[in-house]
Z-matrix of the N, CA and C atoms (Angstrom, degrees):
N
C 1 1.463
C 2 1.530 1 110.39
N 3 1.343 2 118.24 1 148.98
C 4 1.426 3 130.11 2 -176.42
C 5 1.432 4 100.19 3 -66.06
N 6 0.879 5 143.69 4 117.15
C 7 1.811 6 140.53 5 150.34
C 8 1.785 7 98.00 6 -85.11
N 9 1.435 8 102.12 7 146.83
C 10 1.729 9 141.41 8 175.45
C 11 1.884 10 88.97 9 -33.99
N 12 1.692 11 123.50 10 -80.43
C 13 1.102 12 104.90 11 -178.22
C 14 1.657 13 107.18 12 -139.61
N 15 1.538 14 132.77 13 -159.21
C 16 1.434 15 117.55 14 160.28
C 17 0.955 16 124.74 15 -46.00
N 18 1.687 17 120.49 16 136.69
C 19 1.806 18 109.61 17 166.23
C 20 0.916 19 120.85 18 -66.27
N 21 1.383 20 133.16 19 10.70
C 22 1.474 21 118.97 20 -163.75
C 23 1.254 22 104.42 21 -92.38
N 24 1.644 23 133.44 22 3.11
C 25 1.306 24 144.74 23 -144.01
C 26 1.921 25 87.92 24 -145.46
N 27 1.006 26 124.48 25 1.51
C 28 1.524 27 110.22 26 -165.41
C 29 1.738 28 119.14 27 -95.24
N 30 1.780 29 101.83 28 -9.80
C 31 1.400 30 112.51 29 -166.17
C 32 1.886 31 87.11 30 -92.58
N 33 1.685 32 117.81 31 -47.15
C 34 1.547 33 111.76 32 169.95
C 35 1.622 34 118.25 33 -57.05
N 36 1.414 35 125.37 34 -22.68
C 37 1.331 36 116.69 35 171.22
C 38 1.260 37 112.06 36 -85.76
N 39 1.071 38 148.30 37 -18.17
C 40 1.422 39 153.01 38 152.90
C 41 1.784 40 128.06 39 -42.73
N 42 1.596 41 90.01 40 -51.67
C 43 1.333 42 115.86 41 176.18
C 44 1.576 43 85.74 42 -57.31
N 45 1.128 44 124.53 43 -105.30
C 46 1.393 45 147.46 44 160.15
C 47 1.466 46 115.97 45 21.29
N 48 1.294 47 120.70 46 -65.19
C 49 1.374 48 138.43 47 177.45
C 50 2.009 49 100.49 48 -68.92
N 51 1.231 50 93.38 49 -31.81
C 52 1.593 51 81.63 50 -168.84
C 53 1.330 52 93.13 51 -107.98
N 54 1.399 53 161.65 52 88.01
C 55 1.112 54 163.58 53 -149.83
C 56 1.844 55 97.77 54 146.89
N 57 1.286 56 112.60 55 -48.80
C 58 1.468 57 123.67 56 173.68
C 59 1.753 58 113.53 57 -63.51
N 60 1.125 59 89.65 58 -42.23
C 61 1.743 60 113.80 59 -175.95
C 62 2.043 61 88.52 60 -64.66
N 63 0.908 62 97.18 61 -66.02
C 64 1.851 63 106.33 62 -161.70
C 65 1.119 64 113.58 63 -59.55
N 66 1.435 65 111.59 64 -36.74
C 67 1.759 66 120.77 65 -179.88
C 68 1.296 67 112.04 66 -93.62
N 69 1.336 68 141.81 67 -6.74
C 70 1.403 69 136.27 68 149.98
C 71 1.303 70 106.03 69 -74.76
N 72 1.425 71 145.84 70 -54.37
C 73 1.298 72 151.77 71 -171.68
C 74 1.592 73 100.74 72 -50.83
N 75 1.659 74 131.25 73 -75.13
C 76 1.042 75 163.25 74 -74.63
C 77 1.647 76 84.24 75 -139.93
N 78 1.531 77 101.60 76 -92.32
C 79 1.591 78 99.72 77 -179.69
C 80 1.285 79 126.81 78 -94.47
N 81 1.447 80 116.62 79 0.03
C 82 1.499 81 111.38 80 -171.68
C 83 1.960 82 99.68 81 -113.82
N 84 1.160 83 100.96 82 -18.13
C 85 1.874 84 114.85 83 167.21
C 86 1.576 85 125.13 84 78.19
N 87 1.820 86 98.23 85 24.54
C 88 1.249 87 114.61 86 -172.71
C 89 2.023 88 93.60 87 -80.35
N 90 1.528 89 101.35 88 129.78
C 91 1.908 90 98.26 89 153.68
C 92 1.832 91 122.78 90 -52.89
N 93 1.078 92 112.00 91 130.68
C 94 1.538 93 118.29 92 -173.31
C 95 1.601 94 90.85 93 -54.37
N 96 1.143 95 119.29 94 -50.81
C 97 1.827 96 102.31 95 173.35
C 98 1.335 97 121.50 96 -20.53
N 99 2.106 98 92.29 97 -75.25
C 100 1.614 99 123.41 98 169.87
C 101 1.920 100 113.37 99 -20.57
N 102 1.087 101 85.88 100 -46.63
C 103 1.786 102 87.53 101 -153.38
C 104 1.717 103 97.60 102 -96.08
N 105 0.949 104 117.28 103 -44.19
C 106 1.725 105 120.95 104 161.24
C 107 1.433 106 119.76 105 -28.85
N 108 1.588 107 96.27 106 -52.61
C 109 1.628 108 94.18 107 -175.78
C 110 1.572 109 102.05 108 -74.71
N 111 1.038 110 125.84 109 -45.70
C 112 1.481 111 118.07 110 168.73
C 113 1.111 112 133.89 111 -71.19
N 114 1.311 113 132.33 112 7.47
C 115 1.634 114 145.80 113 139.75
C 116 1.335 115 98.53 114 -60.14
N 117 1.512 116 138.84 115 -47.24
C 118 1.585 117 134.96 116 -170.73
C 119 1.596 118 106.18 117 -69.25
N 120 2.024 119 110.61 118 -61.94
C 121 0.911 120 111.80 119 -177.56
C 122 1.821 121 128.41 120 -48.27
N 123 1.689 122 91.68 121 -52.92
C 124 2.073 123 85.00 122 163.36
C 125 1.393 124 126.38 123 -44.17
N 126 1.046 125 126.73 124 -13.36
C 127 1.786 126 136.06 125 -163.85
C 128 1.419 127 92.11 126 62.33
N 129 1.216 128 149.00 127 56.10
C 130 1.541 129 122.21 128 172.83
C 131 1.607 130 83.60 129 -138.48
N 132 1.332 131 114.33 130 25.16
C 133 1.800 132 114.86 131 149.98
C 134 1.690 133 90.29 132 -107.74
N 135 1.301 134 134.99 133 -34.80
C 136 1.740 135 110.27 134 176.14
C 137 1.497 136 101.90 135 -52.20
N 138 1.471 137 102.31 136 -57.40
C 139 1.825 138 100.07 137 -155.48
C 140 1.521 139 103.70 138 -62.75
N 141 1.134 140 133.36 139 -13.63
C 142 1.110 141 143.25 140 174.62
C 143 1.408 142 122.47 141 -74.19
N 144 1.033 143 111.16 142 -64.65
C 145 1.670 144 118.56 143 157.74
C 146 1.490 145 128.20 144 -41.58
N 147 1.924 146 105.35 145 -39.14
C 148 1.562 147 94.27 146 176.02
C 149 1.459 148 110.71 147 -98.05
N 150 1.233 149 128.27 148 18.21
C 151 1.623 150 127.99 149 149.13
C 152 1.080 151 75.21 150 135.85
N 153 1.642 152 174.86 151 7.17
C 154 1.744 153 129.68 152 -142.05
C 155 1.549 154 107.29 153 -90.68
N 156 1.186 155 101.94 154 118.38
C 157 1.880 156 126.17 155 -175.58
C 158 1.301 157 96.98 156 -41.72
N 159 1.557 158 126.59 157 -8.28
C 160 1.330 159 103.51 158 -174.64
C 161 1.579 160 123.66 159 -107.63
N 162 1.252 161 88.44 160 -16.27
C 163 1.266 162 116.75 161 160.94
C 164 1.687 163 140.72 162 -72.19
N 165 1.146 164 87.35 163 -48.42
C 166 1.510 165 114.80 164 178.91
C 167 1.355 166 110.19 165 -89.20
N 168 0.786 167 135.05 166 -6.33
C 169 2.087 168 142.61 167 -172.18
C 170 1.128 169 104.46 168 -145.75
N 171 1.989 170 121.29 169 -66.20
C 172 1.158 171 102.99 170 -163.78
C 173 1.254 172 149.44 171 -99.44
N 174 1.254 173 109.44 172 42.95
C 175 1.808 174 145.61 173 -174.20
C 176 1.426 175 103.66 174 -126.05
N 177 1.432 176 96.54 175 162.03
C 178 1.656 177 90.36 176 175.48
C 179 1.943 178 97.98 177 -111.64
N 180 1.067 179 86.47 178 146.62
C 181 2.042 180 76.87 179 167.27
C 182 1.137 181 119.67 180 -34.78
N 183 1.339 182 149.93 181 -2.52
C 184 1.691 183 122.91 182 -156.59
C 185 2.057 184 59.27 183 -138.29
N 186 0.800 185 151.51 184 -48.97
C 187 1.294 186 132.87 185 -151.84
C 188 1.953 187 111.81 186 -71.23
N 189 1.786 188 85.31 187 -27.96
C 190 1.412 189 107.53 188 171.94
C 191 1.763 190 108.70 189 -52.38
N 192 1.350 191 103.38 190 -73.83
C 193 1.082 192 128.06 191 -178.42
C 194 2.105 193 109.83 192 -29.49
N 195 1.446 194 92.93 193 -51.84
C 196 1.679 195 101.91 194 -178.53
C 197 1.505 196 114.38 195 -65.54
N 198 1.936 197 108.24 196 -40.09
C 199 0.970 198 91.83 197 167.63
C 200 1.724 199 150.56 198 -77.39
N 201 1.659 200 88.34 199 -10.72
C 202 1.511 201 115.00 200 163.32
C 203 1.545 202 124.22 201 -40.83
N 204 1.537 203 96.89 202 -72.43
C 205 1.556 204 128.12 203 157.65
C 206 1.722 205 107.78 204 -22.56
N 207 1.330 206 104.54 205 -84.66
C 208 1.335 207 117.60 206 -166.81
C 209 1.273 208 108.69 207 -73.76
N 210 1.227 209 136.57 208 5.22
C 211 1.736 210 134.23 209 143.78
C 212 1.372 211 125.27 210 -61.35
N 213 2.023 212 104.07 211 -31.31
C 214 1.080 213 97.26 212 -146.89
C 215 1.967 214 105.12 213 -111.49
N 216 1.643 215 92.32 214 -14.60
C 217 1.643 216 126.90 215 -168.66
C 218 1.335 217 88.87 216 -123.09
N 219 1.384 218 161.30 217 -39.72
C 220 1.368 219 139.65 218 -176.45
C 221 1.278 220 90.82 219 97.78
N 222 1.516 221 150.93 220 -34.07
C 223 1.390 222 158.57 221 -156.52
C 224 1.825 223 101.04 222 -94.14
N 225 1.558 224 81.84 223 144.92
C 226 1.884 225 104.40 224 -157.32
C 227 1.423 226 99.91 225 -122.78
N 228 1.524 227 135.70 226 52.38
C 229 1.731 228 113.57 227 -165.38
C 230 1.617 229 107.55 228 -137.11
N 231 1.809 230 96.46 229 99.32
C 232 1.545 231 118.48 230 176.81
C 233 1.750 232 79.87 231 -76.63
N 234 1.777 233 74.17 232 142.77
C 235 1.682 234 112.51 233 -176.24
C 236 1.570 235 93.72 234 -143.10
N 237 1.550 236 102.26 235 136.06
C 238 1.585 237 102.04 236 -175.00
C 239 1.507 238 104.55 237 -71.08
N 240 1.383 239 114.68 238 125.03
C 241 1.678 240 107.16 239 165.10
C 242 1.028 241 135.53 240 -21.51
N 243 1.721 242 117.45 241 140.29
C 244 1.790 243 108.34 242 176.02
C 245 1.973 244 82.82 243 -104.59
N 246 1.322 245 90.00 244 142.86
C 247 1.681 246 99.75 245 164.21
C 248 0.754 247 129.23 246 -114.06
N 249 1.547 248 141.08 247 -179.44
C 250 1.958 249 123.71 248 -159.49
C 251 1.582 250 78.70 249 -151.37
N 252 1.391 251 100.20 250 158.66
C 253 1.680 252 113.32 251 130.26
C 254 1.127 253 128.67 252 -47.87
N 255 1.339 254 138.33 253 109.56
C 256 1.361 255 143.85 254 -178.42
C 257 1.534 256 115.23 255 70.44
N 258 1.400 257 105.26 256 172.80
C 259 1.040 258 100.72 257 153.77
C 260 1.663 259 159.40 258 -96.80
N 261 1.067 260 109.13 259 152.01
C 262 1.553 261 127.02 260 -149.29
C 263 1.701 262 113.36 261 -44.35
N 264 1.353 263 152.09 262 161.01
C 265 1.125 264 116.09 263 165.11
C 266 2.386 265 111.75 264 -87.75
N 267 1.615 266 96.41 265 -1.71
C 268 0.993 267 81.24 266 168.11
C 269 1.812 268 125.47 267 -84.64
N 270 1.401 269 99.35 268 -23.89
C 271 1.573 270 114.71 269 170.50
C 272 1.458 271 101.74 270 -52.69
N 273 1.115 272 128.24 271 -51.16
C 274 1.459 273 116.07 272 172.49
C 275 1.360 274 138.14 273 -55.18
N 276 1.385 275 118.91 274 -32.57
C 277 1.050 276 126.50 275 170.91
C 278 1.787 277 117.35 276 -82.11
N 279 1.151 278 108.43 277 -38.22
C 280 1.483 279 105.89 278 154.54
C 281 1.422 280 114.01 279 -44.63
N 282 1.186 281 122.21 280 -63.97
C 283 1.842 282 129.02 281 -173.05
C 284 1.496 283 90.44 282 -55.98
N 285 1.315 284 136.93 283 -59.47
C 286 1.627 285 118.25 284 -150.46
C 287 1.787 286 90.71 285 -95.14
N 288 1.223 287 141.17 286 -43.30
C 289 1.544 288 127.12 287 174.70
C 290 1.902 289 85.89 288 -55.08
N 291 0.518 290 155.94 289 -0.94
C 292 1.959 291 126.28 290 -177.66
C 293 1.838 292 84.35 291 -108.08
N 294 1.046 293 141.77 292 -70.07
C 295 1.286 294 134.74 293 -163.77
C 296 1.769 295 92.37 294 -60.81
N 297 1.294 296 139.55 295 -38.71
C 298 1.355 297 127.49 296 159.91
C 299 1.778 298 129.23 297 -35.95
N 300 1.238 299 77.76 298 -30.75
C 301 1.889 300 85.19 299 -177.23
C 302 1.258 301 107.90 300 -96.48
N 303 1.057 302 110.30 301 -54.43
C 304 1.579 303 108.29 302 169.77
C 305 1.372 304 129.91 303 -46.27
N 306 1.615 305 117.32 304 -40.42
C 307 1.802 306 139.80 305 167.13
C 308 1.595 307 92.22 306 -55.06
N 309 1.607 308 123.32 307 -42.17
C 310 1.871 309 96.70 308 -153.07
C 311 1.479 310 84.55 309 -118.82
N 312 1.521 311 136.81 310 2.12
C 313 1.466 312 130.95 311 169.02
C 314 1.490 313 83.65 312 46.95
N 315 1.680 314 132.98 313 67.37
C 316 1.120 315 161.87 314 -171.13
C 317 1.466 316 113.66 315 -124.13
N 318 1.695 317 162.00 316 68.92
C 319 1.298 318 142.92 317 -145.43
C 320 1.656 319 80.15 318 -72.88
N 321 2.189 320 81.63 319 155.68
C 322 1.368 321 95.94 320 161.22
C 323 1.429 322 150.24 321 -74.39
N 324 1.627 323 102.64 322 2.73
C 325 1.590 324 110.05 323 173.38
C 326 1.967 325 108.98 324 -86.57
N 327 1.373 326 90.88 325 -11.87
C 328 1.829 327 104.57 326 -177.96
C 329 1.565 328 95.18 327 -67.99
N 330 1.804 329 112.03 328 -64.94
C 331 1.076 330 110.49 329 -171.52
C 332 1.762 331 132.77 330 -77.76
N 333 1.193 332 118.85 331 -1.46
C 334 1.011 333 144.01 332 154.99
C 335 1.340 334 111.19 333 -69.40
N 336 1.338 335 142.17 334 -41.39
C 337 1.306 336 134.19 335 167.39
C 338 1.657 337 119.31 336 -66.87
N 339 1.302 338 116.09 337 -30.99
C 340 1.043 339 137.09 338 -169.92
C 341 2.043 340 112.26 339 -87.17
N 342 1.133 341 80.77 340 -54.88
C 343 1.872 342 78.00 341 177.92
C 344 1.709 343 88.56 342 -135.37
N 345 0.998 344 119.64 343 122.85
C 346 1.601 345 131.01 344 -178.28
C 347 1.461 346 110.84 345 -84.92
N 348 1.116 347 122.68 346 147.94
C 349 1.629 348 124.11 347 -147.54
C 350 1.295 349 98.62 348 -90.50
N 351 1.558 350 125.90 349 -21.43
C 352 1.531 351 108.49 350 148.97
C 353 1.572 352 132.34 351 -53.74
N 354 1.169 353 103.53 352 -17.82
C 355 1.128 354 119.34 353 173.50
C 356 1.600 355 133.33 354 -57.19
N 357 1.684 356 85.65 355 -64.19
C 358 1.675 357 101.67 356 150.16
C 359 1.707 358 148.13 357 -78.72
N 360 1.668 359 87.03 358 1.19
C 361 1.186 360 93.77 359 148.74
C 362 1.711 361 152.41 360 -101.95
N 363 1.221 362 88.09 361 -4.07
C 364 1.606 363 125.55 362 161.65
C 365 1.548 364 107.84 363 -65.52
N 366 0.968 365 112.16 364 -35.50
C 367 1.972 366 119.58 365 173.87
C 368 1.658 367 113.23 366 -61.09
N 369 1.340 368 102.30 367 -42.39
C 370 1.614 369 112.91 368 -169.35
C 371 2.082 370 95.07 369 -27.63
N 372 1.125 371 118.45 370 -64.01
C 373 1.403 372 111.54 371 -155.69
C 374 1.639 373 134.92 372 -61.05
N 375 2.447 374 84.87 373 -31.95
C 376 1.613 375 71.20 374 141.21
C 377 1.107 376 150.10 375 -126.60
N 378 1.772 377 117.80 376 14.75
C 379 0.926 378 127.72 377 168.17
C 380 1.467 379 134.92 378 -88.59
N 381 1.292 380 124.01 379 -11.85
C 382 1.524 381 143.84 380 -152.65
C 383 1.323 382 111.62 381 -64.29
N 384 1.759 383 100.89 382 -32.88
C 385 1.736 384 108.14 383 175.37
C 386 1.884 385 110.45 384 -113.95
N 387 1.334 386 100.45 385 23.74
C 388 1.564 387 102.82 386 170.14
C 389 1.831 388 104.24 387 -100.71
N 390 1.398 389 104.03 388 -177.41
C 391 1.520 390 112.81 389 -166.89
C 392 1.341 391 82.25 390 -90.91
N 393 1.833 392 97.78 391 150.01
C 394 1.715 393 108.38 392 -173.16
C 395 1.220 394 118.81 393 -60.96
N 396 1.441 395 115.95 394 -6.52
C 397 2.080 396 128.30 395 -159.38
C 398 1.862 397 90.20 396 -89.46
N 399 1.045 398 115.29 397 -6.78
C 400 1.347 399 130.07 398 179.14
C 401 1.628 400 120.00 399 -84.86
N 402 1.334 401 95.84 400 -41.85
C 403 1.532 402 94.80 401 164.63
C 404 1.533 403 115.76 402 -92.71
N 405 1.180 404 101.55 403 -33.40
C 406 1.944 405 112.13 404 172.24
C 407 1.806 406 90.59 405 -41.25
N 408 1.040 407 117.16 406 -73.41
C 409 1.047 408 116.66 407 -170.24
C 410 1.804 409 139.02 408 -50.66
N 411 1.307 410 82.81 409 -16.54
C 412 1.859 411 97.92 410 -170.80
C 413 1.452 412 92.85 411 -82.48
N 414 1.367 413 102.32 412 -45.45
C 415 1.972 414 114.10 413 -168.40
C 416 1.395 415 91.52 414 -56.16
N 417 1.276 416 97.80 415 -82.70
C 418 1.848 417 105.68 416 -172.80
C 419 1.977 418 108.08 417 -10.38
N 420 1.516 419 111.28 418 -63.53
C 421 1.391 420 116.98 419 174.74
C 422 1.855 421 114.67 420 -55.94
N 423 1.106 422 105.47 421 -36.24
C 424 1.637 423 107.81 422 -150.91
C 425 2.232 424 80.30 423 -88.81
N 426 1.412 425 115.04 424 -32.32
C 427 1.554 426 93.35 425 164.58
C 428 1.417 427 134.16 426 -69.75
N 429 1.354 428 93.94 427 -20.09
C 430 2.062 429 109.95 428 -172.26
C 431 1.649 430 77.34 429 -71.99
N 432 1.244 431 138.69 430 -77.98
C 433 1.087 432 121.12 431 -166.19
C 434 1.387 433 145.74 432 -39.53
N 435 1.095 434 110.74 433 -26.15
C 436 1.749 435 138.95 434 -141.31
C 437 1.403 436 103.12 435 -109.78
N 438 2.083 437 108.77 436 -41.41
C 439 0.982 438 135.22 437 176.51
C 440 1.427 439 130.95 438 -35.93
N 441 1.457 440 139.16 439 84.55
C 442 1.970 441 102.27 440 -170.85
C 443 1.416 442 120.53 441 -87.58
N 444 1.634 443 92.35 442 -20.04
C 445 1.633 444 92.92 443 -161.21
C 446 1.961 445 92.66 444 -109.06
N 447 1.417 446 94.00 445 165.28
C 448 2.239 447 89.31 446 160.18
C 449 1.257 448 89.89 447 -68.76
N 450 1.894 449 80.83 448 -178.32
C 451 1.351 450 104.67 449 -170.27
C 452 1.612 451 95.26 450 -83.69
N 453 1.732 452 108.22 451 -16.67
C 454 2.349 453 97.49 452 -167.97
C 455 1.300 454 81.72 453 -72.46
N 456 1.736 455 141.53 454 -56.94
C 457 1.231 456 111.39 455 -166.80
C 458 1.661 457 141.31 456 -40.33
N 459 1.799 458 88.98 457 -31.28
C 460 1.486 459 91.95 458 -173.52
C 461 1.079 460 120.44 459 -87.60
N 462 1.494 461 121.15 460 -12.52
C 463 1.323 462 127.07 461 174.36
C 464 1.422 463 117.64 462 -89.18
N 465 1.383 464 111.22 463 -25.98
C 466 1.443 465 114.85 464 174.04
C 467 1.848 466 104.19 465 -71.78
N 468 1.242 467 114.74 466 -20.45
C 469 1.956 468 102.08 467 -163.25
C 470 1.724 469 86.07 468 -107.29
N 471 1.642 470 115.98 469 -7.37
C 472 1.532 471 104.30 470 157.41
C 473 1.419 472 120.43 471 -57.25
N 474 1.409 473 95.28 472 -44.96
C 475 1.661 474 95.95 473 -157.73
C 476 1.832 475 113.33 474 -105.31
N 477 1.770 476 99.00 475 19.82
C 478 1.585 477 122.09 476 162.98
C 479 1.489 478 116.69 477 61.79
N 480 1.936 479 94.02 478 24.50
C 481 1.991 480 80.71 479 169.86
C 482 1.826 481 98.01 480 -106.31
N 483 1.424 482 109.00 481 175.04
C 484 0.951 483 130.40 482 158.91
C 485 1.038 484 139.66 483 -86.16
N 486 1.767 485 123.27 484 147.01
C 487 1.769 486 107.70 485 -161.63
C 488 1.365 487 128.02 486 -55.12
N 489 1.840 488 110.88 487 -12.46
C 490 1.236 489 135.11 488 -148.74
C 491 1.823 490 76.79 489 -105.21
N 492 1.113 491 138.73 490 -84.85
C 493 1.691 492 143.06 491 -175.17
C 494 1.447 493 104.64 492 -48.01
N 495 1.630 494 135.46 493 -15.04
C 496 1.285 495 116.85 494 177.28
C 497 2.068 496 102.90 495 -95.25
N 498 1.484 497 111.41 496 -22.32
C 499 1.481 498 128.00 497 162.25
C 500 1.413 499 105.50 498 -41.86
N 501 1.247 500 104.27 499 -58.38
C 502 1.828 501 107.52 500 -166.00
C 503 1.567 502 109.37 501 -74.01
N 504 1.519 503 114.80 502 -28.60
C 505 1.273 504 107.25 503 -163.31
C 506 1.993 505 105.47 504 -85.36
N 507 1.237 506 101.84 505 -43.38
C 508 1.276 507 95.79 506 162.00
C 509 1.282 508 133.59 507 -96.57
N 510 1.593 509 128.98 508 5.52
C 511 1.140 510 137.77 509 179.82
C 512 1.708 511 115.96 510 70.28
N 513 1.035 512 116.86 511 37.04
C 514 1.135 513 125.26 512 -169.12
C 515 1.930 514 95.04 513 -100.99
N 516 1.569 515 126.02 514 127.42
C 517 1.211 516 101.66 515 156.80
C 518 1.531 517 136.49 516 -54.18
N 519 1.319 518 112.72 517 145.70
C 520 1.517 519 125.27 518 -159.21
C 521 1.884 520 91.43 519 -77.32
N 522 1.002 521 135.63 520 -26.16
C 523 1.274 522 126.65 521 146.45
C 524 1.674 523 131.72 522 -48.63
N 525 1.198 524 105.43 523 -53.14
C 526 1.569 525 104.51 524 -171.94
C 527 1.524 526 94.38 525 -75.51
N 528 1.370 527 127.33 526 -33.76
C 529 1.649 528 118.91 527 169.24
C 530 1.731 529 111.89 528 -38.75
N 531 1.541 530 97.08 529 -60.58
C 532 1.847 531 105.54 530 -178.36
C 533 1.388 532 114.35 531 -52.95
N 534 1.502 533 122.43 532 -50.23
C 535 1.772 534 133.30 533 175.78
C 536 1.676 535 87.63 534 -58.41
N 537 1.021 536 147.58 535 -79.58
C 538 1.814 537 125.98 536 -173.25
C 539 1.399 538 123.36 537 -32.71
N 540 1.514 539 101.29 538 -57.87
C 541 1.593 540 97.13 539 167.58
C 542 1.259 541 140.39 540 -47.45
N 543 1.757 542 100.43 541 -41.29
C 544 1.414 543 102.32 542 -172.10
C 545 1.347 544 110.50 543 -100.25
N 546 1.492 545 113.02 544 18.06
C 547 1.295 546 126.73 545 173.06
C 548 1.639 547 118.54 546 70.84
N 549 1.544 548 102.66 547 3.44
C 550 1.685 549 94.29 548 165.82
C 551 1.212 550 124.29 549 -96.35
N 552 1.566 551 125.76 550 58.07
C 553 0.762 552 174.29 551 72.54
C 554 1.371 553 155.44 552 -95.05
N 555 0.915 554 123.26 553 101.08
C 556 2.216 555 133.78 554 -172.62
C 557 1.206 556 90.58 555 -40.18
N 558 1.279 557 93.74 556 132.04
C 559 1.898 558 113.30 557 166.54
C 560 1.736 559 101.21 558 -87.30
N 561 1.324 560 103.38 559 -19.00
C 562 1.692 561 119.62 560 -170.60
C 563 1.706 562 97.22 561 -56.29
N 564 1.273 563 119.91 562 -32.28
C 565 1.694 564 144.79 563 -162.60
C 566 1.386 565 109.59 564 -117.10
N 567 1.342 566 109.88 565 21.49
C 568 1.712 567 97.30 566 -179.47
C 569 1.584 568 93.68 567 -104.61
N 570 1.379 569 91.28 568 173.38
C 571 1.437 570 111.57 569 175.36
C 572 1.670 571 115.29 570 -63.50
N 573 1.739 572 111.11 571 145.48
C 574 1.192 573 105.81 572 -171.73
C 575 1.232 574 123.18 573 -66.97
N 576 1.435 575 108.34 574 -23.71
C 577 1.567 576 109.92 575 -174.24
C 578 1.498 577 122.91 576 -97.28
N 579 1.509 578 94.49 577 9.75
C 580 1.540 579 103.99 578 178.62
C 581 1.853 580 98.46 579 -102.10
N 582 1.012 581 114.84 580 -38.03
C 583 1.706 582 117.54 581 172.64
C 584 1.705 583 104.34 582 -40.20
N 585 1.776 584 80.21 583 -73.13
C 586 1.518 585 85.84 584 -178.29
C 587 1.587 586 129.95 585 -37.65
N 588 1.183 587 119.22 586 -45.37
C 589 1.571 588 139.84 587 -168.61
C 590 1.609 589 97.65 588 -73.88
N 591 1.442 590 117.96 589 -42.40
C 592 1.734 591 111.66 590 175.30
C 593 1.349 592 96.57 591 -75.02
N 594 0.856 593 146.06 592 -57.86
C 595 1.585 594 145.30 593 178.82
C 596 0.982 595 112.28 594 -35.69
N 597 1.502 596 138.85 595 -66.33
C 598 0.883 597 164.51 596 -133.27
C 599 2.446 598 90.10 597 -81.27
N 600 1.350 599 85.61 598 -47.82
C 601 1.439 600 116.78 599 -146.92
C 602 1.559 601 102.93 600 -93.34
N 603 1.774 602 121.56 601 -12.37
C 604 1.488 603 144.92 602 132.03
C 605 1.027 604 146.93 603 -72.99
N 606 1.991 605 91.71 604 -18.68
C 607 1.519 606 93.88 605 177.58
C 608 1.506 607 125.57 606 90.05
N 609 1.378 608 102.14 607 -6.48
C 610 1.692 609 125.05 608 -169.58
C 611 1.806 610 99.42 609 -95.65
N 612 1.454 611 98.68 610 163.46
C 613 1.170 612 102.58 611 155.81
C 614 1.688 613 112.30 612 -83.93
N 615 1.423 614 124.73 613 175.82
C 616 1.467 615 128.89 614 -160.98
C 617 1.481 616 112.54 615 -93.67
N 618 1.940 617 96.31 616 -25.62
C 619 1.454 618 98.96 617 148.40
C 620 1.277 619 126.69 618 -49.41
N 621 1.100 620 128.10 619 -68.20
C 622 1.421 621 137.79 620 -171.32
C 623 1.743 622 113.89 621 -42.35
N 624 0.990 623 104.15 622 -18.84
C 625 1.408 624 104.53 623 177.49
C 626 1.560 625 112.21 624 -87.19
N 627 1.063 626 127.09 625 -13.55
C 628 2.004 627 146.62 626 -163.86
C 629 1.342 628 80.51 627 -74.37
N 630 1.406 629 94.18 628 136.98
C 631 1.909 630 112.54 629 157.93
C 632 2.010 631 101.26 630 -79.29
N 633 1.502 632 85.80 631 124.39
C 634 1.483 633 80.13 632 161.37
C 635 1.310 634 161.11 633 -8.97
N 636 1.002 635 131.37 634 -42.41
C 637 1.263 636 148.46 635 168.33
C 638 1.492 637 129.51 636 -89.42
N 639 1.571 638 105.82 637 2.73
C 640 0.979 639 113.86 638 150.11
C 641 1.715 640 123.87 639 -122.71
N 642 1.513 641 98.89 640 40.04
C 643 1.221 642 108.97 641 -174.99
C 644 1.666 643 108.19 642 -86.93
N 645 0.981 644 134.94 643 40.51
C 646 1.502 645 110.68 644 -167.19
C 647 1.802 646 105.04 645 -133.52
């Protein structure tokens, strides 16, 4: 399966995301809501999501965090960290949402619509000391649910064509496009070269188009 970017970079984006998560909450007194939506709005959750080394490694979390801030408020104000005993329950959800994105190469405005980060932070108590394939797994369910549309719909009305202009561009009938969407028919079971060609034709990887549950 495609993962978001190399693992060799996934234990520093973790750190990162959850250090960012803790030090906006913690010492700077933004709600993990608050500061979430403005991790999306800066774009430095895109560049983040599709691997960028500079992002993901070469910042430290709390530097992350400032630059988040000051993308989104124009405002620049390092405050020395407050630190706790252990870790935070927002530090946690940073660490398991960053190995989340990376596992479903999922962006975070996708998964944020889908299971809302209050959401996943409500989990901390019972998942925080289970193995991460544990929360991979809860999400995975709590999006099938949450979910209304596929994923070709949502990527196709992302990228503003129509079922009839995404037909022509990959030659796919403008019917079997509609049976994917509306799920009477699995894209999970389509032909390879028709994945590819919507993919191709979204801009997505071919993963990204898979219904859930056969993500693994």
């Amino acid at each position: 399966m495609i993962r978001a970017y190399n693992d060799l970079y996934l234990n520093d984006a973790r750190k990162r995301l959850a250090n960012s998560f803790d030090y906006a909450v913690y010492t700077l007194g933004y709600s993990l809501e608050d500061y979430h939506q403005m991790f999306i709005r800066s774009g430095y959750a895109d560049r983040f999501g599709r691997g960028n080394v500079r992002v993901i490694s070469g910042v430290s979390g709390i530097e992350l965090a400032l630059k988040v801030i000051e993308a989104c408020t124009g405002e620049y104000t390092p405050l020395e960290r407050i630190y706790h005993n252990g870790k935070t329950p927002e530090y946690w959800v940073g660490w398991a949402l960053a190995f989340y994105q990376w596992y479903s190469a999922c962006s975070f405005d996708t998964l944020q619509k889908e299971v809302p980060i209050s959401s996943m932070l409500l989990m901390y108590d019972k998942y925080h000391e289970m193995d991460i394939m544990h929360f991979v797994d809860r999400v995975d369910q709590m999006r099938q649910q949450n979910r209304i549309y596929s994923y070709l719909r949502i990527y196709r009305e992302k990228s503003g064509l129509s079922q009839s202009e995404l037909a022509r561009i990959t030659d796919i009938p403008v019917r079997t496009i509609q049976q994917y969407e509306q799920r009477q028919k699995s894209i999970n079971h389509a032909r390879a070269e028709y994945v590819i060609a919507l993919a191709n034709a979204l801009n997505v990887q071919p993963v990204q188009l898979m219904e859930i549950e056969n993500r693994i």
